[in-house]
C-alpha positions as CSV (number, residue, x, y, z in Angstrom):
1,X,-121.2,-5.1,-32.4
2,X,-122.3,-7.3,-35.1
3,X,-126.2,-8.2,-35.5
4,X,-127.2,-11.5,-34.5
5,X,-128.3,-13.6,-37.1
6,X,-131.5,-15.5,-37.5
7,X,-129.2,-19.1,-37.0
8,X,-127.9,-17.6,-33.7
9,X,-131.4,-16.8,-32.3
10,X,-133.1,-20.2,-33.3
11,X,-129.7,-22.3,-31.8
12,X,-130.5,-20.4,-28.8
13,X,-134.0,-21.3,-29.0
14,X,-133.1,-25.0,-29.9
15,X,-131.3,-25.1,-26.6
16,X,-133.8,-23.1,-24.1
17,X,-135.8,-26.9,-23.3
18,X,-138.9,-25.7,-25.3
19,X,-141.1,-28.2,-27.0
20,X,-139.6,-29.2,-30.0
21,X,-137.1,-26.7,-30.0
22,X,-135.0,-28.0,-32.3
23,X,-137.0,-29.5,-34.6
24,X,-138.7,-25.6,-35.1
25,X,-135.3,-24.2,-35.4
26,X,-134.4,-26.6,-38.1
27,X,-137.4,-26.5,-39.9
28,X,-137.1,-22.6,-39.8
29,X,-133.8,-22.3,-41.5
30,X,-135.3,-25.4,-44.2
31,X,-138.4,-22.3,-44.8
32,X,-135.3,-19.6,-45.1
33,X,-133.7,-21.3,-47.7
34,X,-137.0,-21.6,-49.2
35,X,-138.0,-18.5,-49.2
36,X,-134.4,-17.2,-50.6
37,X,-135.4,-19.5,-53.9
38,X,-138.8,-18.0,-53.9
39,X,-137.1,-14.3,-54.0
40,X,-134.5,-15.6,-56.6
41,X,-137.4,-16.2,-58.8
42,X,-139.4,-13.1,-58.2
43,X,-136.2,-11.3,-58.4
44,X,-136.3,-11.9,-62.4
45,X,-140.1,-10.5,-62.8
46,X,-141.3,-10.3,-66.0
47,X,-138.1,-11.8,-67.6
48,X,-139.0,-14.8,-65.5
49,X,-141.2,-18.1,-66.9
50,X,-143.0,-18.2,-63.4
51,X,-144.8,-14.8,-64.6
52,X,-146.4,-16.5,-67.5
53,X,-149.9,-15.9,-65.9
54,X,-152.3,-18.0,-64.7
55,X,-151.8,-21.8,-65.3
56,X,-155.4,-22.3,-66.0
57,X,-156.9,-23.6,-63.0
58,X,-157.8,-22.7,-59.3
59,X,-156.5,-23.6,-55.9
60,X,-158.3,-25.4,-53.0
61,X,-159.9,-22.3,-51.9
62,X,-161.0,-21.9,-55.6
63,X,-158.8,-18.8,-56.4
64,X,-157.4,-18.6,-59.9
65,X,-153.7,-20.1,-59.8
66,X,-150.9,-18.0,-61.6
67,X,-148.1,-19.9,-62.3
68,X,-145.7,-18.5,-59.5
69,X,-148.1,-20.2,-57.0
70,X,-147.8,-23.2,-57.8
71,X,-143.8,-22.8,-58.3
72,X,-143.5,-21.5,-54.5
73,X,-145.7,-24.0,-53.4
74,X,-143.4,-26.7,-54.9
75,X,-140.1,-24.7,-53.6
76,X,-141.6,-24.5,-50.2
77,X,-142.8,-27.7,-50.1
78,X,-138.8,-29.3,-51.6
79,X,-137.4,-26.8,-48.9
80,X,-138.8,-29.0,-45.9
81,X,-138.7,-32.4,-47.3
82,X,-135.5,-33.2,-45.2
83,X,-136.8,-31.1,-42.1
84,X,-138.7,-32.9,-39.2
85,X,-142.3,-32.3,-40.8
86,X,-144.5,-34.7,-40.7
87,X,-147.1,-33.4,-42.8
88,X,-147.1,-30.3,-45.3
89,X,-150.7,-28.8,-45.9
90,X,-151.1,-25.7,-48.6
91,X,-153.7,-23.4,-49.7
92,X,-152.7,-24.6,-53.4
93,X,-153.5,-28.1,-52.6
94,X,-157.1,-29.9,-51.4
95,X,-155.4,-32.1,-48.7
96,X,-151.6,-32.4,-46.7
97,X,-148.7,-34.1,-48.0
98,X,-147.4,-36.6,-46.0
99,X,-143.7,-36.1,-45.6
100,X,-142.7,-38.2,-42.5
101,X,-145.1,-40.0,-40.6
102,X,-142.8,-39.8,-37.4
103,X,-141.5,-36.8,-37.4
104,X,-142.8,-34.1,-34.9
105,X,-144.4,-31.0,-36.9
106,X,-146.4,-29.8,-39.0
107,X,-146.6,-26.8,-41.8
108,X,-149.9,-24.9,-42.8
109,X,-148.7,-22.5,-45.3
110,X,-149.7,-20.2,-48.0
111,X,-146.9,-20.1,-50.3
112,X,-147.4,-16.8,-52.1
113,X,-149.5,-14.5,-50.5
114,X,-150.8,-11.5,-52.3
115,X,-150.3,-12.9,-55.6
116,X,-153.2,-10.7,-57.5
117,X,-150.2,-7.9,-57.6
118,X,-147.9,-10.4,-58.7
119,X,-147.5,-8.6,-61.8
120,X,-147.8,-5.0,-60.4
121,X,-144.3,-5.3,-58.4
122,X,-146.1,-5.0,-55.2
123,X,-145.2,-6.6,-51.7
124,X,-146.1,-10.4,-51.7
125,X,-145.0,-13.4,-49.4
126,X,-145.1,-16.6,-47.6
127,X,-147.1,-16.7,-44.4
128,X,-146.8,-20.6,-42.2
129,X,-147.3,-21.8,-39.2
130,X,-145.7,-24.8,-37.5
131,X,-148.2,-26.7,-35.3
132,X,-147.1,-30.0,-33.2
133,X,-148.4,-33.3,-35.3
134,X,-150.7,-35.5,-34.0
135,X,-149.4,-38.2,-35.8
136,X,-152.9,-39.8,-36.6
137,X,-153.5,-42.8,-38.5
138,X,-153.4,-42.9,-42.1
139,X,-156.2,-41.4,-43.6
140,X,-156.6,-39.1,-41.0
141,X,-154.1,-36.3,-41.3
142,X,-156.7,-33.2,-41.4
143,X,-156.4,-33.5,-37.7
144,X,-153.7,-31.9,-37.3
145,X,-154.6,-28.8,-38.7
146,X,-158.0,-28.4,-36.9
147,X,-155.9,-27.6,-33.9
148,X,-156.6,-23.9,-32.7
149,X,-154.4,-21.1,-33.0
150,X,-152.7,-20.9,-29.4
151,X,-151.5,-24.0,-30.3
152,X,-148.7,-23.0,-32.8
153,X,-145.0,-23.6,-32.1
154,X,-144.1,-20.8,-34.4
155,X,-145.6,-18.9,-37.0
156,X,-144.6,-15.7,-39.8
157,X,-144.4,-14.5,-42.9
158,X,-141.2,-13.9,-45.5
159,X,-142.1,-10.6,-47.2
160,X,-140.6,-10.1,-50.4
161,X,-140.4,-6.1,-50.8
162,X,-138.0,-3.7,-51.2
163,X,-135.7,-6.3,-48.7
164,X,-136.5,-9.5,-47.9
165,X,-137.5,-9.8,-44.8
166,X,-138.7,-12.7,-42.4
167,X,-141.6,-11.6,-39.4
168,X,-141.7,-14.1,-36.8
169,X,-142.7,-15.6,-33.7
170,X,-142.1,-18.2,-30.9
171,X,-143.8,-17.3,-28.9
172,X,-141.5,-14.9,-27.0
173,X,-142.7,-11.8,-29.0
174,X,-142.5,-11.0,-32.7
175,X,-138.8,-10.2,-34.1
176,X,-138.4,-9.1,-38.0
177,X,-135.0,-10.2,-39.4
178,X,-133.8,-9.2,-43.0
179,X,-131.6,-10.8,-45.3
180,X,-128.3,-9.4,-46.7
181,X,-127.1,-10.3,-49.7
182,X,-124.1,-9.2,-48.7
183,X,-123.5,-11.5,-45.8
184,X,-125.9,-14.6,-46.9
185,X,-127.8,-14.6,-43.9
186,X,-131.3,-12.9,-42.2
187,X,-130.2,-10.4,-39.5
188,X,-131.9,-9.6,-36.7
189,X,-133.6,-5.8,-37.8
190,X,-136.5,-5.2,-35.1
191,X,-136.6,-6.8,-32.2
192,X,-139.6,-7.5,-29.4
193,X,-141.6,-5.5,-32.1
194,X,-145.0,-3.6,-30.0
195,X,-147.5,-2.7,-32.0
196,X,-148.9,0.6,-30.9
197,X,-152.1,0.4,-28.9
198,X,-153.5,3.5,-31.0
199,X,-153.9,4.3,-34.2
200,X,-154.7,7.1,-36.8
201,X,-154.9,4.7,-40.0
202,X,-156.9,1.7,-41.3
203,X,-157.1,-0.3,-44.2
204,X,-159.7,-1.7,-45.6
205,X,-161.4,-2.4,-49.3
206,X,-163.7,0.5,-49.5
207,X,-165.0,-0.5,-53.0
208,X,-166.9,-3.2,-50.8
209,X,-168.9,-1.1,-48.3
210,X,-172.1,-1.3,-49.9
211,X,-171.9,-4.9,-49.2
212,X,-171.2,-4.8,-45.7
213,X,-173.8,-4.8,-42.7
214,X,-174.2,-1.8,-40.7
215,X,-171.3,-2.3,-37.7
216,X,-168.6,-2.1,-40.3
217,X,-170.1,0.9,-42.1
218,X,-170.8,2.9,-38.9
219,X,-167.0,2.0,-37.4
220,X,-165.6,3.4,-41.1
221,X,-168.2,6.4,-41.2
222,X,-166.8,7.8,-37.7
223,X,-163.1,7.4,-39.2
224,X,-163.9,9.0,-42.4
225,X,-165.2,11.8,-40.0
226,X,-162.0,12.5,-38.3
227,X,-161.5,14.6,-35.7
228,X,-165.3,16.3,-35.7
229,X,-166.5,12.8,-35.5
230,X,-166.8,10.5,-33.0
231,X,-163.5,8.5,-33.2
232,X,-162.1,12.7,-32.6
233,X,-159.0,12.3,-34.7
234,X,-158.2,12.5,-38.3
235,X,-157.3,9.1,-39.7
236,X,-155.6,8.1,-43.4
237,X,-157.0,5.0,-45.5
238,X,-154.7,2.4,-46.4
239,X,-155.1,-0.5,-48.7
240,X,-152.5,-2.6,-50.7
241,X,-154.4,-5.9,-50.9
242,X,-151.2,-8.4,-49.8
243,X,-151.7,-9.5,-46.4
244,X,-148.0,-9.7,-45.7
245,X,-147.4,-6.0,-46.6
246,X,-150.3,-4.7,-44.4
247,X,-149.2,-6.5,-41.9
248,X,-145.8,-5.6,-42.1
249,X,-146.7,-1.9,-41.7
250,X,-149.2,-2.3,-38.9
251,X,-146.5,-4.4,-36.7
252,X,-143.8,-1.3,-37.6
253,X,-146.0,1.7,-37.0
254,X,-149.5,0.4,-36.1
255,X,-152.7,0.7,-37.5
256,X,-156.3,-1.6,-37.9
257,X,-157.0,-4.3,-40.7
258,X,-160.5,-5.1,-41.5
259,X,-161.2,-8.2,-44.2
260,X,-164.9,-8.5,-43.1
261,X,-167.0,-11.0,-44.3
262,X,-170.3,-9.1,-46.9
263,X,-173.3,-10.1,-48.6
264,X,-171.6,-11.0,-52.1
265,X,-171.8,-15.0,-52.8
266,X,-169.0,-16.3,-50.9
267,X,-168.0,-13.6,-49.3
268,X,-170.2,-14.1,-45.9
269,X,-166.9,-15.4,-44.3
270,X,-164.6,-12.8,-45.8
271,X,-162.1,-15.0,-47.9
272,X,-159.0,-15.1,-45.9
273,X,-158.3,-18.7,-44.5
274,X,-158.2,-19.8,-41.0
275,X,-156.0,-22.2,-41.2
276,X,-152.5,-21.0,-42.6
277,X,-153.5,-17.3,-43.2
278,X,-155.5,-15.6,-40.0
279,X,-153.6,-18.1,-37.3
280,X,-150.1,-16.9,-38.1
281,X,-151.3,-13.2,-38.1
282,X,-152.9,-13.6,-34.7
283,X,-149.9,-14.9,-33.6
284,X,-147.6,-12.5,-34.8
285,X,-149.7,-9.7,-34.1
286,X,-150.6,-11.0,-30.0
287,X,-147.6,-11.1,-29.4
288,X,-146.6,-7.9,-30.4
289,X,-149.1,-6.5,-28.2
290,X,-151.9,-6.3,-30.5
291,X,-155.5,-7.9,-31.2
292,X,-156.6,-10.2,-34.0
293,X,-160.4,-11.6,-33.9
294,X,-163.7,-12.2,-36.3
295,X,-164.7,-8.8,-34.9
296,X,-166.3,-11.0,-31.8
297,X,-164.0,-13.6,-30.8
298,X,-159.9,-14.2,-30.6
299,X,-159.0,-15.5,-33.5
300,X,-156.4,-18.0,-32.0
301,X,-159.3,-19.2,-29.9
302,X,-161.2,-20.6,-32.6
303,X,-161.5,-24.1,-33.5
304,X,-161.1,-25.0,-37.5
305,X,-163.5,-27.2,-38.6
306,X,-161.6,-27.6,-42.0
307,X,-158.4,-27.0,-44.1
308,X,-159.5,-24.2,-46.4
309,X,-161.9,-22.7,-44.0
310,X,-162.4,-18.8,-44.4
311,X,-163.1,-16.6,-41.7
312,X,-163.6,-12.5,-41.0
313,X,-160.3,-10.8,-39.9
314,X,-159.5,-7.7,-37.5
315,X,-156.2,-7.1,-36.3
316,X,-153.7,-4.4,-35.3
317,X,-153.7,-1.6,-32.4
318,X,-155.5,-3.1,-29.6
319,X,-157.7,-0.2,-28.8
320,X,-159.0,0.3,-31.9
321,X,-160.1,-3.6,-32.1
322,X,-161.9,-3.7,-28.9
323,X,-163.9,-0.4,-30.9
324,X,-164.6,-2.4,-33.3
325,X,-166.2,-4.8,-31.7
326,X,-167.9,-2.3,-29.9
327,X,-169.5,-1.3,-32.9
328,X,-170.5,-5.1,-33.4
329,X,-171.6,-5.6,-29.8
330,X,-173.5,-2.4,-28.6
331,X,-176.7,-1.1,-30.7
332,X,-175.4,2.4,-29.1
333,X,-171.8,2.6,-28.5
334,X,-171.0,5.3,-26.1
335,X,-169.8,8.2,-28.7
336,X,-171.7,7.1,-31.8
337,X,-174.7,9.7,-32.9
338,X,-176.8,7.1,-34.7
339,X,-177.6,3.5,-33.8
340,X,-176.0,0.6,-35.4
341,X,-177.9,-1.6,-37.9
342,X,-179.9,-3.5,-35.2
343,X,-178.2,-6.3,-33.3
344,X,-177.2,-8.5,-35.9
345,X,-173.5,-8.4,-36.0
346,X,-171.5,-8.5,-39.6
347,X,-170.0,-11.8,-38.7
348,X,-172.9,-13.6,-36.5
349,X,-174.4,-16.5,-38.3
């Protein structure tokens, strides 16, 4: 039997009466073909132009730019320029592009994710999420994306690796699909994907942890303990810094993922962004059966105040979330042999 293909699954999902069915399904094959270009482009690495460097500037989050982010954000952005989008907001650019006033979605995406290992041939991609449109007045299209997570129509992330693979939800669980050359097309790969609710590994920057407040330290003092510790099993670091490819791993054989925010200057929100980075990761992760919060509160369940805001991320295998909030929440969690750092919590204002 033949695997279905990613145009099979969203024609079934264009025809199952959800809210803008179709309108997701098409504007998900217009991302495909997207991110196929994208790939095309990576493809020639250092042969390529778009590896020149940096193009001398910084984005809206004030990251330095390297010229392959701006090129994905302009194939992304030409990709959905005939889909039903109404309005196209990136972390490369300070406000949304208005694409089509009456149409009934909306894209918050970051076009190349992980680009600092542009250069080093690691995992990168493309994380969106498509949100309804509020179709505001003129002048006042930041609306739209200051909806909370749970709103999302669909969210995911292309990964360009060793395959190029697309993670995604509607909200029915998270399916992987991978493209084959050989056909032309993304096959379904992993379906109703369930992240383990345990977990022997975490990955976190551990070059950081003088910065960080005591919860954080304590939670990565018991792992670093394992199985004579608290946390009573042995457990392996991981770090690649791409959020796609830690992701990736955690969805196919679980795991924890802490960006917390530290004391460095402009670092007290961590610096991953709400908006078009943490939502579709909550997403994606939730409904594979895991957790995504600040360390305190669902991340879906927050309200964005603005575009490019930044918040604290922890996702992955649910039980070892809820621990670390545990560690943010209790001045003694049951197991721990010293208290925490008082009761201020890493990411309490």
């Amino acid at each position: 039997m033949s695997a279905l293909t990613l145009d099979d699954y969203l024609a079934r999902h264009g025809n199952n009466g959800h809210d803008h069915g179709q309108a997701v399904a098409t504007t998900l094959g217009a991302l495909t073909r997207g991110a196929i270009a994208v790939r095309q482009t990576i493809d020639l690495g250092a042969l390529g132009a778009a590896f020149a460097g940096q193009v001398g500037g910084t984005n809206a989050g004030g990251d330095a730019q390297k010229d392959l982010d701006v090129l994905a954000d302009e194939l992304m952005l030409d990709a959905v320029r005939q889909a039903p989008v109404a309005l196209y907001a990136s972390e490369e650019l300070e406000h949304p592009v208005v694409l089509d006033r009456n149409a009934p979605l909306a894209i918050a995406i970051d076009p190349l994710d992980g680009s600092s290992n542009i250069d080093t041939n690691v995992s990168i991609g493309t994380i969106f999420s498509i949100l309804p449109a509020l179709q505001p007045e003129a002048g006042d299209e930041l609306a739209t994306f200051l909806q909370p997570g749970r709103r999302q129509l669909a969210a995911g992330f292309f990964i360009y690796g060793p395959q190029l693979a697309l993670v995604l939800t509607l909200g029915e669980g998270t399916e992987i699909f991978v493209y084959s050359p050989r056909v032309g097309r993304f096959l379904h790969a992993y379906q109703q994907v369930s992240v383990p609710t345990r977990t022997q590994e975490f990955a976190v920057n551990a070059a950081n942890y003088r910065h960080w407040d005591g919860a954080v330290r304590h939670y990565i003092d018991a792992c670093l303990e394992g199985a004579d510790g608290p946390q009573g099993v042995d457990f392996n670091m991981r770090w690649i810094a791409s959020l796609v490819a830690e992701t990736y791993r955690i969805l196919i054989r679980g795991g924890v993922f802490l960006y917390p925010g530290d004391r460095r200057k402009g670092y007290a929100h961590g610096r991953l962004r709400l908006v078009y980075e943490a939502n579709p990761i909550a997403y994606l992760i939730e409904e594979a059966g895991g957790l995504a919060t600040d360390a305190f509160t669902p991340i879906l369940d927050i309200n964005p105040t603005s575009l490019h805001q930044r918040t604290p991320l922890v996702f992955g295998s649910r039980d070892e979330v809820v621990q670390i909030r545990r560690y943010h929440d209790e001045p003694d969690p049951v197991g721990l042999r010293s208290p925490l750092f008082g009761s201020r919590g890493l990411f309490r204002n």
